[in-house]
VEXDREN-2710 file (C-alpha; in Angstrom, 1 decimal):
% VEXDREN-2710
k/r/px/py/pz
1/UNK/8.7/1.4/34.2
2/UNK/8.5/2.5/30.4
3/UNK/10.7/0.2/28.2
4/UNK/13.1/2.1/25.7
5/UNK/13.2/1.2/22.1
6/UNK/16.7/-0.9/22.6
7/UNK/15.0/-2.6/25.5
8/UNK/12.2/-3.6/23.1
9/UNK/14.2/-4.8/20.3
10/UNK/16.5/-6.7/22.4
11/UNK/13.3/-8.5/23.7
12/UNK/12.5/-9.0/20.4
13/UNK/15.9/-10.5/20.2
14/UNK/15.7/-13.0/23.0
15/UNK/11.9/-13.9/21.9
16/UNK/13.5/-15.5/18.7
17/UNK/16.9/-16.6/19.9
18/UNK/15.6/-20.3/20.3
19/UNK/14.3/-20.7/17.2
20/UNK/12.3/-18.7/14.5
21/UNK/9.0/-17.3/15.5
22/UNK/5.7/-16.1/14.2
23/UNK/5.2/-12.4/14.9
24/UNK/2.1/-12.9/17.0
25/UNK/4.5/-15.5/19.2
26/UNK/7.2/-12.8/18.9
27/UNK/4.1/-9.8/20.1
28/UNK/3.7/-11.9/22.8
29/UNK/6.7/-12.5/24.4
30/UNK/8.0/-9.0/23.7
31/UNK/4.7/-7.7/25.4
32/UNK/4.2/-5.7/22.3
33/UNK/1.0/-4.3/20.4
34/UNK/0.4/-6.2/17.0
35/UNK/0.1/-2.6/15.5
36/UNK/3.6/-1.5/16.8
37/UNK/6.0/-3.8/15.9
38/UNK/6.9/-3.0/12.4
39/UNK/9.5/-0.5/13.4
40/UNK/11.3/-2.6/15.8
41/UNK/11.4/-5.5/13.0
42/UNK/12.8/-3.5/10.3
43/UNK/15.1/-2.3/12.1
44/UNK/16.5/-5.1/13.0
45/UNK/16.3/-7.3/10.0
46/UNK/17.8/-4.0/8.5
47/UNK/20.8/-4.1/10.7
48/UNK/21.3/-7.8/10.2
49/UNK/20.2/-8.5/14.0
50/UNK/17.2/-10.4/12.5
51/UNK/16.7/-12.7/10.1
52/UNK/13.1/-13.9/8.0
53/UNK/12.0/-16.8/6.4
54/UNK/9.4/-16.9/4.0
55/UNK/6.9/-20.3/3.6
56/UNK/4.2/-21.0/2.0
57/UNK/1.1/-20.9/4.2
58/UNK/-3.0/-20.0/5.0
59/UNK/-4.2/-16.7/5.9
60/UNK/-4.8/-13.6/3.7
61/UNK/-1.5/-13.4/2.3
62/UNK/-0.6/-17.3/1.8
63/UNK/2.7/-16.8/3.2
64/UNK/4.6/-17.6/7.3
65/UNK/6.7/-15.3/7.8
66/UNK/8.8/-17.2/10.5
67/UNK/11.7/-14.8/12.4
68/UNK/15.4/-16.1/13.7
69/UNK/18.2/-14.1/15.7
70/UNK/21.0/-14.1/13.8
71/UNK/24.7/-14.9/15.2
72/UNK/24.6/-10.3/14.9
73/UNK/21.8/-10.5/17.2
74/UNK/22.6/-12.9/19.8
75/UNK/26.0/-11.1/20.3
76/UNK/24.2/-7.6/20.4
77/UNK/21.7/-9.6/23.4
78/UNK/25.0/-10.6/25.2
79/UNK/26.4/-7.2/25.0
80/UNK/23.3/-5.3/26.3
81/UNK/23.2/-7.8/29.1
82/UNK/26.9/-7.7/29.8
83/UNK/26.3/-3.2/30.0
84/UNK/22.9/-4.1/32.5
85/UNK/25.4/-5.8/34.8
86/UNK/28.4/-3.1/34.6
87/UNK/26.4/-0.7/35.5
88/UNK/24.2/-2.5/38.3
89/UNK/21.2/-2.3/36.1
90/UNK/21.0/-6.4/36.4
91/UNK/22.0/-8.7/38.8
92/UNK/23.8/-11.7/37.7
93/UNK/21.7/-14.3/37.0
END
């Protein structure tokens, strides 16, 4: 089944919740295209949900740029799981 774009960010979410990630870590474990995560990502760090940390670095650019989930996006992640369940999309777990 197609993911929608909350499902998506909220994976994004829960990818970064332990600790801050890498975006190709963050790709990974969102199942997400390298080229199509730049939407999701601003988004979030727009609304606060995310968080970035920039460190110096190799590559192209010099720079890590190292992703958290902020207090704003764990809570949105335990809201969107507490819906799934109120509505039988989720079993508890």
């Amino acid at each position: 089944m197609r993911r929608n774009s909350v499902e998506i960010m909220i994976d994004i979410l829960e990818s970064c919740a332990k600790g801050g990630q890498k975006i190709t870590w963050i790709c990974g474990k969102a199942n997400l295209s390298y080229a199509s995560h730049k939407p999701y990502i601003k988004r979030l760090l727009k609304n606060g949900l995310l968080t970035v940390k920039v460190t110096s670095g190799c590559g192209r650019s010099g720079k890590n740029y190292v992703y958290f989930t902020t207090p704003k996006g764990l809570e949105a992640i335990r809201l969107y799981r507490q819906i799934e369940r109120l509505l039988g999309l989720k079993e508890d777990e």
